[in-house]
C-alpha positions in Angstrom: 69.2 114.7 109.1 68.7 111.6 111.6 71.9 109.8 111.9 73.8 111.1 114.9 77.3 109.2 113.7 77.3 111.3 110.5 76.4 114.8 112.9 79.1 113.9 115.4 81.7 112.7 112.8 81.0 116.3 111.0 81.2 118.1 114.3 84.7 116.5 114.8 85.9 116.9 111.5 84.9 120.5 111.5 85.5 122.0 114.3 89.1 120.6 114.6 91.6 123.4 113.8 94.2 122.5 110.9 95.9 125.0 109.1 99.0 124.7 105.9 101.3 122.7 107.7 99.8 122.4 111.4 97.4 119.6 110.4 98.4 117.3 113.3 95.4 117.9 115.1 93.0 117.0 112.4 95.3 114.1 110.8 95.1 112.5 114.2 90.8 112.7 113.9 91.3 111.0 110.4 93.4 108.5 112.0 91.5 107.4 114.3 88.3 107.2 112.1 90.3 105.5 109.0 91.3 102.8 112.1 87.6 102.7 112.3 87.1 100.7 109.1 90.6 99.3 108.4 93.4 98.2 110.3 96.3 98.8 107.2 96.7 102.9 107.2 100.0 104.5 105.8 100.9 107.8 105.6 103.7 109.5 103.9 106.3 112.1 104.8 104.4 115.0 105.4 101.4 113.9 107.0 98.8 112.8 104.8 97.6 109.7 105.2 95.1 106.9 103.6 93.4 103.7 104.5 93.6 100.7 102.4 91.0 98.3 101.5 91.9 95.1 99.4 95.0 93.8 98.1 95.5 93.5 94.1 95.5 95.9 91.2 94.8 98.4 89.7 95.4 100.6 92.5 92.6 103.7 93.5 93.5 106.7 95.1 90.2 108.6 96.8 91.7 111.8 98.7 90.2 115.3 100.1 93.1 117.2 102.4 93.2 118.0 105.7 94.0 121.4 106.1 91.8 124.7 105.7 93.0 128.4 105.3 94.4 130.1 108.3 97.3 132.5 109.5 100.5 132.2 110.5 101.7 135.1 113.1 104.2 136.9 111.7 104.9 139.3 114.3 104.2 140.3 118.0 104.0 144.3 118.5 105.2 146.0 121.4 101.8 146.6 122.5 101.1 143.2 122.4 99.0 142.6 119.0 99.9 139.7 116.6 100.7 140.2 112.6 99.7 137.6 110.5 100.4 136.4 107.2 97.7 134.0 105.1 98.3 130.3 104.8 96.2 129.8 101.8 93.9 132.1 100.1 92.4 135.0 101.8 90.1 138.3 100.4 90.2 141.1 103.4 86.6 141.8 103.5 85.7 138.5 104.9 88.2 138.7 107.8 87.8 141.8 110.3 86.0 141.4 113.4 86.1 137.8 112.8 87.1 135.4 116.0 90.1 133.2 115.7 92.2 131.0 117.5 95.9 131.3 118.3 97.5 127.9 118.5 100.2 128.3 120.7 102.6 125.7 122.2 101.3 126.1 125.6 97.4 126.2 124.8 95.2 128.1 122.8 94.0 131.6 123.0 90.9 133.9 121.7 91.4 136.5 119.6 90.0 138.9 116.9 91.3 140.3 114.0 91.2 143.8 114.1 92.2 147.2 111.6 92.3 150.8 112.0 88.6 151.8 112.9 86.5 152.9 110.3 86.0 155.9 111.9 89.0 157.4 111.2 89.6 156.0 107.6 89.8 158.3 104.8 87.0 157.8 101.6 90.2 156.9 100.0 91.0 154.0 101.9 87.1 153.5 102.7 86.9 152.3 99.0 89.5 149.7 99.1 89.6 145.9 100.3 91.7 146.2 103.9 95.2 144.8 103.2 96.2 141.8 105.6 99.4 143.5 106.3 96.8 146.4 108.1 94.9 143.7 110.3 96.3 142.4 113.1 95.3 139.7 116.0 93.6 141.4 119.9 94.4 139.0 122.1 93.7 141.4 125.0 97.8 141.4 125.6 98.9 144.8 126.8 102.4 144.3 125.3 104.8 142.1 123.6 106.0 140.7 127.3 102.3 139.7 127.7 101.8 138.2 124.6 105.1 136.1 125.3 103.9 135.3 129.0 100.6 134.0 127.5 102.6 131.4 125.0 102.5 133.0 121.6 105.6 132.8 119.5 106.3 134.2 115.9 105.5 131.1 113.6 102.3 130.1 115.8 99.5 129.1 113.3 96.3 130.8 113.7 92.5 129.1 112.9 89.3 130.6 112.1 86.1 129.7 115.0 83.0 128.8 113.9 80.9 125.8 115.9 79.1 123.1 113.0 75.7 123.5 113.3 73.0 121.8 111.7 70.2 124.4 110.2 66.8 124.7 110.6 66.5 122.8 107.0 68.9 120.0 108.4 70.4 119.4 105.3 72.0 122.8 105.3 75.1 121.7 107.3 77.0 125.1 108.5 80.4 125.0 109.4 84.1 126.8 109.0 86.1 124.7 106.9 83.9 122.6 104.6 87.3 123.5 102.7 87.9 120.7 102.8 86.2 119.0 105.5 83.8 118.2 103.1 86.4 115.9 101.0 87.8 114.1 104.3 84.3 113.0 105.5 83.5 111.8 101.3 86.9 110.1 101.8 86.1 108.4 105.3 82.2 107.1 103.9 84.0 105.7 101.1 86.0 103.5 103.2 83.1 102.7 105.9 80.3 101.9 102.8 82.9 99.4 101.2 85.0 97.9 104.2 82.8 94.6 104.0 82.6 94.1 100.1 84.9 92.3 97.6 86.9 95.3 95.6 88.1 94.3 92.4 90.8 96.6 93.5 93.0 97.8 96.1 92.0 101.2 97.8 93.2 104.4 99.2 91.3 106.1 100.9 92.1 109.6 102.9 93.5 113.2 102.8 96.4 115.0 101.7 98.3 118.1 103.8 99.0 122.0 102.8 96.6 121.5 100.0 95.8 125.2 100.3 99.3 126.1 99.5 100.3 124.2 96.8 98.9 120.7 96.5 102.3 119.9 98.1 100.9 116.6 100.1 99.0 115.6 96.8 102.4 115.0 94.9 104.2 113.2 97.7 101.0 111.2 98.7 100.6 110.2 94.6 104.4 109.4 94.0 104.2 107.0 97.3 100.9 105.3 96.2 101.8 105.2 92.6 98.1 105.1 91.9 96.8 103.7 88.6 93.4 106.1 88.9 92.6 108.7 91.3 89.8 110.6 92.9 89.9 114.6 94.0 87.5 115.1 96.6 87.0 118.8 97.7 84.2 121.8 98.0 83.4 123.9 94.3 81.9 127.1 94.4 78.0 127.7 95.0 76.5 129.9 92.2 73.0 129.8 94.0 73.3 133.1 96.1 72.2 136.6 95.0 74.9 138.4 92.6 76.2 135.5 91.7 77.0 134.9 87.7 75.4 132.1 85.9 77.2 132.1 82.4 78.9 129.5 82.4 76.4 127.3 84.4 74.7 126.9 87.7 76.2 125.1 91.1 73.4 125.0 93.7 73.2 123.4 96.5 71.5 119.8 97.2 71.5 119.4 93.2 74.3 116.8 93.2 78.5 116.6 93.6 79.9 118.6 91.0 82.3 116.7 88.4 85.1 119.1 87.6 85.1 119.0 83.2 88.1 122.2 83.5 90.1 124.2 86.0 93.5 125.8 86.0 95.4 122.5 87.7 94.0 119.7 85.7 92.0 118.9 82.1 90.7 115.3 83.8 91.3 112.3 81.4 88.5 112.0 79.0 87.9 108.5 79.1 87.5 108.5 83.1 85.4 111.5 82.7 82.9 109.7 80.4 82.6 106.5 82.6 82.2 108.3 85.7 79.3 110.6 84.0 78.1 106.9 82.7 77.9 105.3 86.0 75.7 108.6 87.6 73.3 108.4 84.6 72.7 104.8 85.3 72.1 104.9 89.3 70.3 108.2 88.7 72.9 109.7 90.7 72.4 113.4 90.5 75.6 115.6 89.5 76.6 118.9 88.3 79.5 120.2 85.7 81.8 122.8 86.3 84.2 124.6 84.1 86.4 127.2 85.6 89.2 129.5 84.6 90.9 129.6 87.7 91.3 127.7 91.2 92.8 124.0 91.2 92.7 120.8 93.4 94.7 118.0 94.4 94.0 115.9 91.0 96.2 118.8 89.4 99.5 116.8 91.3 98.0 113.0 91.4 97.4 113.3 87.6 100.9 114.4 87.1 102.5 111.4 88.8 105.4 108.7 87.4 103.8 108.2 84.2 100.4 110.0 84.6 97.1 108.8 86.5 94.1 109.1 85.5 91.7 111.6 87.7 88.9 113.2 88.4 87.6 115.9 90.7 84.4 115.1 92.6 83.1 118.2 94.5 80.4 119.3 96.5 79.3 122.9 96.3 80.2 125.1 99.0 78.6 128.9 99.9 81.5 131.2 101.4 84.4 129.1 100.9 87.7 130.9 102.3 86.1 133.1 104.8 85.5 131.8 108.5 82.2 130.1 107.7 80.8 128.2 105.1 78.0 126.0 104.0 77.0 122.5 102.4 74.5 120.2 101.9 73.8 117.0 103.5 72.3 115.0 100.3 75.5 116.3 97.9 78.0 114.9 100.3 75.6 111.6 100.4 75.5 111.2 96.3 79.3 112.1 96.3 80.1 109.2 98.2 77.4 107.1 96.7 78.9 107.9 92.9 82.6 107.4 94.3 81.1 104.0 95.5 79.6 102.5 92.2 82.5 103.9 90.3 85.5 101.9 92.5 83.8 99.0 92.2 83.3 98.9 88.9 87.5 100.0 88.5 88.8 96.3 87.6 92.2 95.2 86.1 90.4 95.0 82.7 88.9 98.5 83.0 91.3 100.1 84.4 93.5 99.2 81.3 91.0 100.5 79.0 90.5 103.6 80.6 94.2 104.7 80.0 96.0 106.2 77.0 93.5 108.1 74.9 
């Protein structure tokens, strides 16, 4: 991968900590990028925030979210170790011995997350997943005066660590939150490739807050935009790794964005669907389909607003997702925002109109 912008607009993206409702850190990165490519940025009451391009209908509404799954500290011990509870969705076995950082008010600390030793487990527990309520965060406090003396307060948020790094095969982009990074940086190309063209429409382009908790910044973001079609933009689940089930198809990385046909939030409008599948066949724009049972995006609250919005969920896939690492590829993130590209400009008054209804 040559271009140093895109590296060092990852790398900032990335490796800038933003939690469930402790995004302020990473909205103020999106900011100043956004401010990069347009001048007319609004944000709503919670924090998320777009860019706007043009200035007529329809209205388009192009969105990853901001925040990635962390902790919150629930607790300070007398020996000085920090509870936590999850802000978003967490599976134990991906979390002990991990590296994190407490964001306290005066500064941020190292820490690990620690259990009972497995040493002294019995086969009993040996066999289960560790419960989050056993785990706890080592600061290297000796007690809860420490702790206090150090800065951290119940209610601190707590971020996983994990540098960005570029991979031998430099399309294989590593980082810790690609959930959803990976939707802000489609979000921020979208606005920088069509910042000097005539849109036929007027665009928002961003990220949403405390996705990872409820879509909550997706349904105060879509009720203030009133959009008249919008975009999901977030990370889908690699299939390409040993163990992994293939029955109901095959996500792999650097074979395209994935176009989400199902999931629990969100059946996306058929007629949108089809055109955006249209416009990828045309530019031989490579993409993949998924269909799942569970999980859900944004597009399951923009789709739901005023009097309904047409959407769709473009993804990349993602290895590791919800852990303190994950991984992407360059080219997917490329032909996401390339797709997203063709497709606004092609979202006229006239079109637009057509598309909605059934």
């Amino acid at each position: 991968m040559n271009n140093n912008h895109d590296v060092e607009l990852m790398r900032e993206l990335t490796e800038t900590q933003g939690p469930p409702g402790f995004e302020d850190r990473v909205y103020h990165v999106m900011k100043k990028h956004i401010s990069e490519h347009t001048q007319s940025i609004d944000h709503d009451n919670l924090g998320s925030i777009v860019g706007k391009l043009g200035n007529g209908d329809p209205k388009i509404l192009v969105a990853g979210h901001l925040d990635e799954v962390g902790f919150l500290v629930s607790a300070i011990t007398d020996e000085g170790f920090l509870r936590i509870k999850p802000l978003g969705g967490w599976w134990g076995h991906v979390m002990l011995s991990q590296r994190v950082t407490v964001m306290t008010q005066r500064g941020d600390l190292t820490g690990v997350i620690g259990s009972k030793a497995p040493h002294v487990l019995t086969l009993e527990e040996r066999k289960k997943v560790m419960k989050i309520s056993d785990m706890f965060v080592d600061i290297g406090a000796t007690s809860r005066e420490e702790a206090e003396k150090f800065g951290v307060a119940v209610g601190d948020p707590v971020a996983t660590i994990c540098p960005f790094e570029v991979l031998p095969n430099q399309n294989m982009l590593l980082a810790r939150n690609w959930d959803n990074r990976a939707g802000c940086y489609i979000a921020l190309k979208v606005l920088e490739r069509l910042r000097h063209e005539h849109l036929p429409n007027t665009l928002y382009s961003g990220a949403t807050v405390q996705e990872e908790v409820g879509l909550r910044g997706a349904e105060t973001l879509a009720h203030m935009i009133n959009p008249d079609i919008a975009f999901a933009c977030d990370v889908g689940v690699a299939e390409d790794t040993p163990g992994m089930k293939r029955e109901n198809g095959y996500l792999k990385l650097g074979k395209g964005p994935i176009l989400g046909f199902m999931d629990r939030s969100m059946v996306p409008h058929r007629k949108l669907r089809q055109m955006v599948v249209n416009t990828a066949k045309e530019f031989s724009i490579p993409y993949q389909i998924d269909i799942m049972d569970g999980g859900g995006t944004d597009a399951g609250k923009f789709h739901l607003a005023h009097r309904g919005v047409p959407t769709m969920v473009v993804s990349v896939p993602a290895r590791y997702i919800h852990s303190h690492v994950s991984i992407v590829h360059k080219e997917d993130l490329d032909h996401a925002v390339e797709l997203l590209v063709k497709v606004i400009q092609r979202l006229d008054n006239k079109t637009v109109e057509e598309l909605k209804g059934l």
